[in-house]
C-alpha positions as CSV (number, residue, x, y, z in Angstrom):
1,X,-7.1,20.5,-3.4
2,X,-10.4,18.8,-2.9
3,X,-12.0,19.4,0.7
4,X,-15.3,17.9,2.3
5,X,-16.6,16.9,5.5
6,X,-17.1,13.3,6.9
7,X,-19.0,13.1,10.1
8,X,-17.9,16.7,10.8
9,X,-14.2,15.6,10.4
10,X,-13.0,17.9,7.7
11,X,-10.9,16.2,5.0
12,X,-8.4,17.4,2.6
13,X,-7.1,15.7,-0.3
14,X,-4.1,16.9,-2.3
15,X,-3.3,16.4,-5.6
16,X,-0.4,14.5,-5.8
17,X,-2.4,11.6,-4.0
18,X,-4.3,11.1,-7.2
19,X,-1.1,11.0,-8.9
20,X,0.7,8.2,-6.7
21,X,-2.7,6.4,-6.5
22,X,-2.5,6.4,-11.0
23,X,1.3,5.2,-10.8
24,X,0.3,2.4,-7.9
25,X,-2.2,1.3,-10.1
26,X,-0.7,1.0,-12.7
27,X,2.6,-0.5,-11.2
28,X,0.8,-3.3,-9.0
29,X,-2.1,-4.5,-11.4
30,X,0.7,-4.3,-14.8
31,X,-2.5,-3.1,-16.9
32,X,-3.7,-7.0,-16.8
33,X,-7.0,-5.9,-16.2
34,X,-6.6,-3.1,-18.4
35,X,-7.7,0.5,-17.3
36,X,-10.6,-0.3,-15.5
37,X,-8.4,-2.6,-13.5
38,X,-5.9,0.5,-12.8
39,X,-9.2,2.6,-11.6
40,X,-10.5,-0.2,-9.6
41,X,-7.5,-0.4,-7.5
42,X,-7.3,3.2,-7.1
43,X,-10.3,3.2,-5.9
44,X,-9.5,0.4,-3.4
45,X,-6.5,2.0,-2.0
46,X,-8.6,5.0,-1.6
47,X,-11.2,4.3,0.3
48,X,-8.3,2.2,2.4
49,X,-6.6,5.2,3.2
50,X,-9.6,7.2,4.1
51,X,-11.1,4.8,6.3
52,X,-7.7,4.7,8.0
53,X,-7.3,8.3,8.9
54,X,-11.1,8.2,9.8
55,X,-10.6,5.5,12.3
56,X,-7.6,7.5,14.0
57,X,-10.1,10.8,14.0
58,X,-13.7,9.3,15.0
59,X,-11.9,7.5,18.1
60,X,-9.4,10.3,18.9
61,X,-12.6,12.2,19.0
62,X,-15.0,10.1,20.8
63,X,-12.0,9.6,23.6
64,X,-10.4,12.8,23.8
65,X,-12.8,15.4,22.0
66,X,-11.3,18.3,20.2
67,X,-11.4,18.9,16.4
68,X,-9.5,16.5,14.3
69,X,-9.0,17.2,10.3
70,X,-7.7,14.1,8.3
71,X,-4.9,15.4,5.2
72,X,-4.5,12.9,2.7
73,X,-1.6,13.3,0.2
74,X,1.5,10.8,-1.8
75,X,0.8,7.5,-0.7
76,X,-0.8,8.1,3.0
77,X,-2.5,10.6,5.0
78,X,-2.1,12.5,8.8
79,X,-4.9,12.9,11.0
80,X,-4.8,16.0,13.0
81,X,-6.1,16.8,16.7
82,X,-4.4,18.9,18.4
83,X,-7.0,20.3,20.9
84,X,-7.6,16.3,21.9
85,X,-6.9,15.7,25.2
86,X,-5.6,11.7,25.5
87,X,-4.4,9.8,27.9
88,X,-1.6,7.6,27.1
89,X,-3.8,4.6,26.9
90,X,-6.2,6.8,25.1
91,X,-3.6,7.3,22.7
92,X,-2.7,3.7,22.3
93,X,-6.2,3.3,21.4
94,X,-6.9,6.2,18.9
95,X,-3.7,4.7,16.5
96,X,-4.8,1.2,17.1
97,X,-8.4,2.7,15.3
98,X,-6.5,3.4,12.2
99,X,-5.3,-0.5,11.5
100,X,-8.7,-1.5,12.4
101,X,-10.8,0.8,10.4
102,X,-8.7,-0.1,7.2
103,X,-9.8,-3.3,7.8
104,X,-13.9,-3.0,8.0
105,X,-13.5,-3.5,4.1
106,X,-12.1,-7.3,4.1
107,X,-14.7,-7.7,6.6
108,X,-17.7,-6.6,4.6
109,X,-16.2,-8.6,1.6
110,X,-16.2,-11.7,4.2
111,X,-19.8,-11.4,5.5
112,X,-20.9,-10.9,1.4
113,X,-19.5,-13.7,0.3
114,X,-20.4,-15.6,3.7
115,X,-23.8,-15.1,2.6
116,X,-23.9,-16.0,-0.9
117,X,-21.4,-19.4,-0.3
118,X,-24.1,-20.3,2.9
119,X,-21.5,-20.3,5.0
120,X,-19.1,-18.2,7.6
121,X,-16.2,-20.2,7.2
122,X,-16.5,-20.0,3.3
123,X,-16.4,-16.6,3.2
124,X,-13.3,-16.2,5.6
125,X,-11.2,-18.4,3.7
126,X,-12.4,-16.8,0.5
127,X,-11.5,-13.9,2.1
128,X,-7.7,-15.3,3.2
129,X,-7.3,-16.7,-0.5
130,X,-8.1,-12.8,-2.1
131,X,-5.7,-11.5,0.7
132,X,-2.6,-13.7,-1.1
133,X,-4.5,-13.1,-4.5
134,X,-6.5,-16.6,-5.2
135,X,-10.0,-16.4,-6.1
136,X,-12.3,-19.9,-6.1
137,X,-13.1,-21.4,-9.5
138,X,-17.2,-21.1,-8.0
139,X,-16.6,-16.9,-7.4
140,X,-15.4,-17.0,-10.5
141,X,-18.5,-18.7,-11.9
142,X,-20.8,-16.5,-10.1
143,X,-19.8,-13.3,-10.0
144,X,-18.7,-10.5,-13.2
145,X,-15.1,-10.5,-13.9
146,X,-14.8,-7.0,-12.4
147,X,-16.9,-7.4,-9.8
148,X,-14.2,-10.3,-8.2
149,X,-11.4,-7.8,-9.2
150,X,-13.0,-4.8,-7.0
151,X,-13.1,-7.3,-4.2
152,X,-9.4,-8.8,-4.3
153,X,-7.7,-5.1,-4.9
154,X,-10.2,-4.1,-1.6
155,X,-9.6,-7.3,0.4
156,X,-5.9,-7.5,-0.5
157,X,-5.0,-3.5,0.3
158,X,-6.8,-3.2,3.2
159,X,-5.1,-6.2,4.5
160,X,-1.6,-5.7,3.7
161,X,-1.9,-2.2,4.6
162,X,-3.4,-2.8,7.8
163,X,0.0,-5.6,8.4
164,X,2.2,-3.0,7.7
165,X,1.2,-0.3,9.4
166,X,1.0,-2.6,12.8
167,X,4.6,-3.6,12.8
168,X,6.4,-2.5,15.8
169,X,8.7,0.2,13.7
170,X,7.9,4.1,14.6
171,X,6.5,6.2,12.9
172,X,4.3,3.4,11.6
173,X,1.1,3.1,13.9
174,X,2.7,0.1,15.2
175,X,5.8,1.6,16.3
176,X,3.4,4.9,17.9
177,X,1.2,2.1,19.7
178,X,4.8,0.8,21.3
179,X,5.9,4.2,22.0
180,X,2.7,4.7,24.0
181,X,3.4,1.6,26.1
182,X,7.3,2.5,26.7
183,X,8.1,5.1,29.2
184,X,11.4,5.6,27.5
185,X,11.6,7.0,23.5
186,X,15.2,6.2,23.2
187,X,14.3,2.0,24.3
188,X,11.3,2.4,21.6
189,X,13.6,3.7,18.8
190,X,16.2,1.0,19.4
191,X,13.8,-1.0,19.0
192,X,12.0,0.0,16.2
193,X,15.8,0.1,14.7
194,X,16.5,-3.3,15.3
195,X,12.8,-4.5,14.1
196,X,13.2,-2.7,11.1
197,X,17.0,-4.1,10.2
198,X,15.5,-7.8,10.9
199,X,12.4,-7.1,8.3
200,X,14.5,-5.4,5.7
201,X,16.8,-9.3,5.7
202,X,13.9,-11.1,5.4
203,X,12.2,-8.9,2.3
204,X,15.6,-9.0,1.1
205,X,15.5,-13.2,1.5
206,X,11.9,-12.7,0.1
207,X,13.2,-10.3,-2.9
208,X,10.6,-7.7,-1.4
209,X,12.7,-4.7,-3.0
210,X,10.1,-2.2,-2.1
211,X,9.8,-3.2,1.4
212,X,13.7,-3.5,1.7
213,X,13.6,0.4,0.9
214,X,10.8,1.3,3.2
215,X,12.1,-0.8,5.8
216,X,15.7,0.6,5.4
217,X,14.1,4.0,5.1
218,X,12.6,3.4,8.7
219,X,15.8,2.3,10.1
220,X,17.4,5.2,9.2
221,X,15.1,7.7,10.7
222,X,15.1,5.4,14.0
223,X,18.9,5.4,13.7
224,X,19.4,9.3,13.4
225,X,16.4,9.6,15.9
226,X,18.8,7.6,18.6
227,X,22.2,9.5,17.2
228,X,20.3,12.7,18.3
229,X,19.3,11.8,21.9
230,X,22.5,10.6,22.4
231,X,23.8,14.0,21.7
């Protein structure tokens, strides 16, 4: 276990994260930028998953006070408040904070590279291009091979991650943000259900295997989550 503090939020990082962050790495990136490519997105999807729990405790905090603690382990974390006190909205807000944090990243990568291109347009759209892994013959020419890597792992993970947790499919933040906005849990999990059947067909179309099996994954829980109120 590795334990700090981060703006008197106390964090706690498990072991096996380091493990699933080594075999992501080295899945995703296929070694072609060797093992400083594997470290760098480690690193990336790190510092993504920190800033997302962060963003869930500094708000939660600032809105509802208590004492959060952020847990990071596998492939995703759980921020912790239970002496908050949050008002449904409030809540809405605190998971919306997660999303958004997780994306501060691609942003700093935008307003970098809107500098150095002279312009804020530039940078957005190099920004869009790393998201779907396309970097401009110019970055290429002016920046160190690793440097540009750093940036698409960053830009892309934050991105994506930020996507997926915002679908509308509990327990992802998405789905928690809709569950704050419904009065009625059993209308939010059909609908997460059905949400989650329609994005499984279209990975599948896409021959997204991995999000076929998380996506199938979350239909199930929402599935038995509705057999079980119903009984």
């Amino acid at each position: 276990m590795i334990c700090f503090t981060l703006f008197r939020v106390p964090v706690i990082i498990h072991p096996t994260l380091w493990v699933m962050l080594a075999l992501l790495g080295s899945l995703f990136t296929g070694f072609a930028t060797g093992v400083a490519g594997v470290a760098l997105f480690a690193v990336a999807l790190f510092f993504c998953l920190l800033l997302h729990e962060m963003g869930h405790a500094l708000v939660g905090r600032m809105l509802g006070g208590g004492s959060p603690e952020v847990y990071l382990a596998w492939l995703g974390g759980d921020c912790c408040n239970e002496s908050a006190r949050l008002t449904r909205m409030q809540g809405v807000l605190m998971t919306a904070a997660g999303p958004l944090a997780s994306l501060l990243p691609a942003l700093v990568v935008a307003v970098v590279l809107s500098i150095v291109l002279g312009s804020v347009g530039e940078g957005f759209l190099a920004v869009g291009n790393f998201a779907l892994g396309h970097v401009s013959a110019a970055l290429l020419e002016q920046y160190p091979p690793m440097v540009l890597v750093f940036a698409l792992y960053l830009v892309q993970i934050c991105v994506w991650w930020s996507v997926l947790n915002l679908l509308p499919v509990f327990p992802l933040d998405g789905g928690q943000i809709m569950h704050g906005l419904m009065r009625s849990a059993a209308s939010m999990h059909r609908m997460s259900f059905t949400f989650a059947c329609i994005l499984a067909f279209f990975f599948l179309a896409l021959g997204e295997w991995w999000m076929v099996f998380i996506m199938g994954a979350l239909a199930f829980f929402n599935y038995r989550c509705i057999r079980n109120q119903a009984d």
